[in-house]
C-alpha positions as a Markdown table, in Angstrom:
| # | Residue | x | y | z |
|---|---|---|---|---|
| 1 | Unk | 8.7 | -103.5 | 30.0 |
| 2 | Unk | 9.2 | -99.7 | 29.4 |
| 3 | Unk | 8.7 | -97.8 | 32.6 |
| 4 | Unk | 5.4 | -95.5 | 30.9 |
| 5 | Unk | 5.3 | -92.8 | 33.5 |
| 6 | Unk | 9.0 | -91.4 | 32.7 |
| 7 | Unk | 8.8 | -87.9 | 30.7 |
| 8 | Unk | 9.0 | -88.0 | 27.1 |
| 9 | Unk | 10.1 | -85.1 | 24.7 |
| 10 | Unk | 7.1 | -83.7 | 22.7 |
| 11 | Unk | 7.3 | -83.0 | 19.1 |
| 12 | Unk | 9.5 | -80.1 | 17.7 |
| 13 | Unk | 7.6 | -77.0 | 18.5 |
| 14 | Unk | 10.1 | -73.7 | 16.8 |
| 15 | Unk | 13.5 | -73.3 | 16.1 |
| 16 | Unk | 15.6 | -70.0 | 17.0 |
| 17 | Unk | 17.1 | -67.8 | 14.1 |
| 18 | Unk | 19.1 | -64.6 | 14.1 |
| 19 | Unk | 18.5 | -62.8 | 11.3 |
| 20 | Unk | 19.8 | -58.6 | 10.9 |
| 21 | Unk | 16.5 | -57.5 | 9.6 |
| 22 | Unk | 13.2 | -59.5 | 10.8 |
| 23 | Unk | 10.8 | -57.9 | 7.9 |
| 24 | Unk | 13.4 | -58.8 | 5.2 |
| 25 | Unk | 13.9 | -62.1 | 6.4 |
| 26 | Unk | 10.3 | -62.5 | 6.3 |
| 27 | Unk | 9.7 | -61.4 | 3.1 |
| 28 | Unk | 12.5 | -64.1 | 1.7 |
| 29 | Unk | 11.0 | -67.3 | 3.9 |
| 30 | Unk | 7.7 | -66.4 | 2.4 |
| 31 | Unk | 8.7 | -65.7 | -1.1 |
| 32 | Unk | 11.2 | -68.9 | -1.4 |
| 33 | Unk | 10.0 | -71.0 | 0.8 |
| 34 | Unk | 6.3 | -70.7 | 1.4 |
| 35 | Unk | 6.3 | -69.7 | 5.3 |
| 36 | Unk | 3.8 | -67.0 | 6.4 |
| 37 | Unk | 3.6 | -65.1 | 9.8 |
| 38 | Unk | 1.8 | -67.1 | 12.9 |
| 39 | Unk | -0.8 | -64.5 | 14.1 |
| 40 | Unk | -1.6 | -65.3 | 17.3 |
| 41 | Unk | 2.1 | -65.3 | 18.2 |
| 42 | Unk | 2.2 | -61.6 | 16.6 |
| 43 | Unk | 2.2 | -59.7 | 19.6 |
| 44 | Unk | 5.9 | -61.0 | 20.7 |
| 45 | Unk | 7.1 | -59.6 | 17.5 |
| 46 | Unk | 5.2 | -55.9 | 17.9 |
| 47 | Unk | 5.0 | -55.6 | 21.8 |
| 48 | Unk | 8.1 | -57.8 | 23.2 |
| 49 | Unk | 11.8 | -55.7 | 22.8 |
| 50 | Unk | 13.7 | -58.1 | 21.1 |
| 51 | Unk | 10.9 | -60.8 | 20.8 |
| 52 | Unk | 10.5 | -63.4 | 17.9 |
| 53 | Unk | 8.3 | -63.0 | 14.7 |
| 54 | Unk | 6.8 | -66.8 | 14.6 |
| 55 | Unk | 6.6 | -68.1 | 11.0 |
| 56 | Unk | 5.6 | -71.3 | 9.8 |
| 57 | Unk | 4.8 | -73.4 | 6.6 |
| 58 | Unk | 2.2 | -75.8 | 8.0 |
| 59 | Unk | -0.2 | -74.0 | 9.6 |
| 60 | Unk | 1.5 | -73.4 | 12.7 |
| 61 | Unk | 2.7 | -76.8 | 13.8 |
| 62 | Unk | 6.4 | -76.1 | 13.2 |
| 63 | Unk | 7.5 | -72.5 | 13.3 |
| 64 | Unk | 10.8 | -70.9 | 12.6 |
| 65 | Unk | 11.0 | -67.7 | 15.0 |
| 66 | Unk | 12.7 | -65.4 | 13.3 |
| 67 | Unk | 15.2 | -63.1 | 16.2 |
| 68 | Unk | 16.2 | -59.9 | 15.2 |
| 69 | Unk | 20.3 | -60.0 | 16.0 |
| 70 | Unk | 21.2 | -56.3 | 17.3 |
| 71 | Unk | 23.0 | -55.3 | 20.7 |
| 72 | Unk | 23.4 | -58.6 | 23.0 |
| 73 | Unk | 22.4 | -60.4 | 20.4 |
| 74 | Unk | 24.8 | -61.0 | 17.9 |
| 75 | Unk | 24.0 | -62.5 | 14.6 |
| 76 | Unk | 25.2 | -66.2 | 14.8 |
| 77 | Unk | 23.7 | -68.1 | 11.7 |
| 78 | Unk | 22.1 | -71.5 | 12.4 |
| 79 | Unk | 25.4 | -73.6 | 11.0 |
| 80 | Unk | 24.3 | -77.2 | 12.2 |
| 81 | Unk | 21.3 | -77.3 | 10.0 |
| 82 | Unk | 17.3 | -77.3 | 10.3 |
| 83 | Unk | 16.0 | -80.1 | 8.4 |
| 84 | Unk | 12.3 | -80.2 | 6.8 |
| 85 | Unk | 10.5 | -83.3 | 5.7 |
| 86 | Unk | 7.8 | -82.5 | 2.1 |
| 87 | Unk | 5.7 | -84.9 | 0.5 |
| 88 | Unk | 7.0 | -85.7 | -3.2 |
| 89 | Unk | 5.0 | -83.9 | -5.2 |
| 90 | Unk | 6.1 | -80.7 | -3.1 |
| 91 | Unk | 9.9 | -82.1 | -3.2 |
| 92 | Unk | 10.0 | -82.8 | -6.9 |
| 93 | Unk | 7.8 | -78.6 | -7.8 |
| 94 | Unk | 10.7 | -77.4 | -5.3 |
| 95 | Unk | 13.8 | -79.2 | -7.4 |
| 96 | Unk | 12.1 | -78.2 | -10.7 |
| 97 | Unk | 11.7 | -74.2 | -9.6 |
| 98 | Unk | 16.2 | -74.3 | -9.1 |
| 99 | Unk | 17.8 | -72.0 | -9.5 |
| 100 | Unk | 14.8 | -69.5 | -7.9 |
| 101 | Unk | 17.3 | -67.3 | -5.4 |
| 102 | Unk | 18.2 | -69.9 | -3.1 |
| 103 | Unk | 22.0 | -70.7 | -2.3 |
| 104 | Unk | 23.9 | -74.0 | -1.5 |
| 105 | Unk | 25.7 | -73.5 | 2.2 |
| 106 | Unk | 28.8 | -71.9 | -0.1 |
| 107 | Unk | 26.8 | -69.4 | -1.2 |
| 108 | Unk | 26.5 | -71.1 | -5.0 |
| 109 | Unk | 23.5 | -71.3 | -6.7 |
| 110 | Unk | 21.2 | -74.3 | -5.6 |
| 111 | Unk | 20.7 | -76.6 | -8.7 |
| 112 | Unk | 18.5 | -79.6 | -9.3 |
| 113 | Unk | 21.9 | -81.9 | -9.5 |
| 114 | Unk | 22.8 | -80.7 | -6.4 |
| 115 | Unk | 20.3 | -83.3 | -4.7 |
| 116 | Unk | 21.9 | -85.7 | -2.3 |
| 117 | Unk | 20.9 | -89.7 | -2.4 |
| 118 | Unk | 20.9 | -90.5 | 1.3 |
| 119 | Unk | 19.4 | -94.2 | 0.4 |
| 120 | Unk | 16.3 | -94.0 | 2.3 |
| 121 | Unk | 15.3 | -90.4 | 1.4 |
| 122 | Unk | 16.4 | -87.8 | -0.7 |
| 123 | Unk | 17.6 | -84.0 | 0.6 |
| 124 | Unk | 18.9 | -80.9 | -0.7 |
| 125 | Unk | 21.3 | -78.4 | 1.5 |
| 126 | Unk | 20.9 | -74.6 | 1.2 |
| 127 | Unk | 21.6 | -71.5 | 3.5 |
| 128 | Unk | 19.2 | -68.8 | 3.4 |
| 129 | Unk | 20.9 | -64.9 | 2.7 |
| 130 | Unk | 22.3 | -64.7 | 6.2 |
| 131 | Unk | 24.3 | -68.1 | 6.2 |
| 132 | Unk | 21.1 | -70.4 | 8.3 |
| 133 | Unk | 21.4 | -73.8 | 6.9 |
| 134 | Unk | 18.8 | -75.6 | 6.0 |
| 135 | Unk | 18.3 | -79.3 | 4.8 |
| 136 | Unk | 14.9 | -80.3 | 2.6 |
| 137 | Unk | 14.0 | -83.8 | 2.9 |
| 138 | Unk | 11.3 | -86.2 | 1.1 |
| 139 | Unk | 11.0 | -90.1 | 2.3 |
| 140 | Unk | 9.0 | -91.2 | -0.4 |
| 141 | Unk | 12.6 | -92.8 | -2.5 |
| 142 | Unk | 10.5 | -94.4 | -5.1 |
| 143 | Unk | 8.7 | -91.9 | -6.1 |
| 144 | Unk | 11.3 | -89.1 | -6.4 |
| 145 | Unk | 13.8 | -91.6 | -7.8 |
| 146 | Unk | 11.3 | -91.9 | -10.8 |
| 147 | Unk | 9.5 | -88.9 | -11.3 |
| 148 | Unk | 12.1 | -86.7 | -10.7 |
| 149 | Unk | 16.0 | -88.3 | -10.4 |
| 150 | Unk | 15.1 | -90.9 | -13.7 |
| 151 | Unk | 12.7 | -88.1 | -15.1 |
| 152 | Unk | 14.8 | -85.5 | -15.4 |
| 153 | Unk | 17.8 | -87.3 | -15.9 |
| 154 | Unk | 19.4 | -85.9 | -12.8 |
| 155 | Unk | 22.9 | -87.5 | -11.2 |
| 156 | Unk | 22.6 | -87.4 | -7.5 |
| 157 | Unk | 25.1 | -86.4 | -5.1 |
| 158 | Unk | 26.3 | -89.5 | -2.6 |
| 159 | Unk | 28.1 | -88.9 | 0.4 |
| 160 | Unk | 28.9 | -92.3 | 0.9 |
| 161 | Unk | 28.5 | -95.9 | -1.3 |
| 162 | Unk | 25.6 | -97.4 | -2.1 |
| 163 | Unk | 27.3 | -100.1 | -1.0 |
| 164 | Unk | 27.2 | -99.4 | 2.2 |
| 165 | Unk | 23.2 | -99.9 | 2.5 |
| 166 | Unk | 23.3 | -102.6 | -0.1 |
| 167 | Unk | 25.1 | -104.7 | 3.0 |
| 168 | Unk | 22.9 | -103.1 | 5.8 |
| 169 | Unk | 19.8 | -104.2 | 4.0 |
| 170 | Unk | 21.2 | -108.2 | 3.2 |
| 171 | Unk | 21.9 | -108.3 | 6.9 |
């Protein structure tokens, strides 16, 4: 029996990103990737020295808090990865607007071929302009795998062989 009173992590609230120029930064998340400014977190980006500008794509629920790097705080680009989860529909309009300005994490343009078949969901990898990596994911397999993968005729990336879940899945 699981001991219930034991602390539990709550869901992912913001992540931290340097960024030269806040405004700029801004301006590209919005324009390329549909995030807008959190209001009621405004006044750490207009009154705090050296506080975050809180911007988000759902509403609020997950933000990206976009730190300006200057003095003390050097610009260090998020190189692990942040990883996003979209329904298909949104998935499949995002893949069919490439190439729109957004870069793989090599600084190429992102393509529709350049989506990765992770067997139980489907991703893309990009960087924004300042080298913060980013991964795009949709769960929904079927769906993309016919509307958009045998629809447009696109040839996935793999990282590793099919094969490998085949013989997961027979277990």
């Amino acid at each position: 029996m699981a001991d219930d009173s034991r602390f539990r992590m709550g869901r992912l609230d913001h992540v931290h990103i340097r960024v030269p120029n806040r405004a700029l930064a801004a301006e590209w998340y919005a324009t390329h990737l549909g995030f807008e400014p959190v209001d009621e977190y405004d006044f750490w980006a207009t009154d705090v020295d050296g506080g975050p500008l809180q911007i988000s794509a759902d509403g609020g629920r997950t933000m990206l808090a976009l730190f300006e790097a200057g003095d003390g705080h050097p610009m260090v680009a998020q190189e692990t990865g942040v990883a996003f989860s979209v329904e298909p529909d949104v998935f499949v309009a995002f893949s069919r607007s490439l190439p729109n300005g957004i870069v793989r994490p090599d600084g190429e343009p992102l393509t529709p071929a350049d989506v990765v078949d992770f067997d139980l969901c489907w991703a893309y990898d990009f960087a924004d302009p300042w080298g913060n990596r980013y991964e795009l994911n949709c769960y929904d397999y079927d769906t993309v795998r016919d509307e958009l993968i045998g629809g447009d005729g696109i040839t996935p990336v793999r990282y590793w062989p099919r094969e490998v879940y085949d013989q997961r899945t027979r277990r």
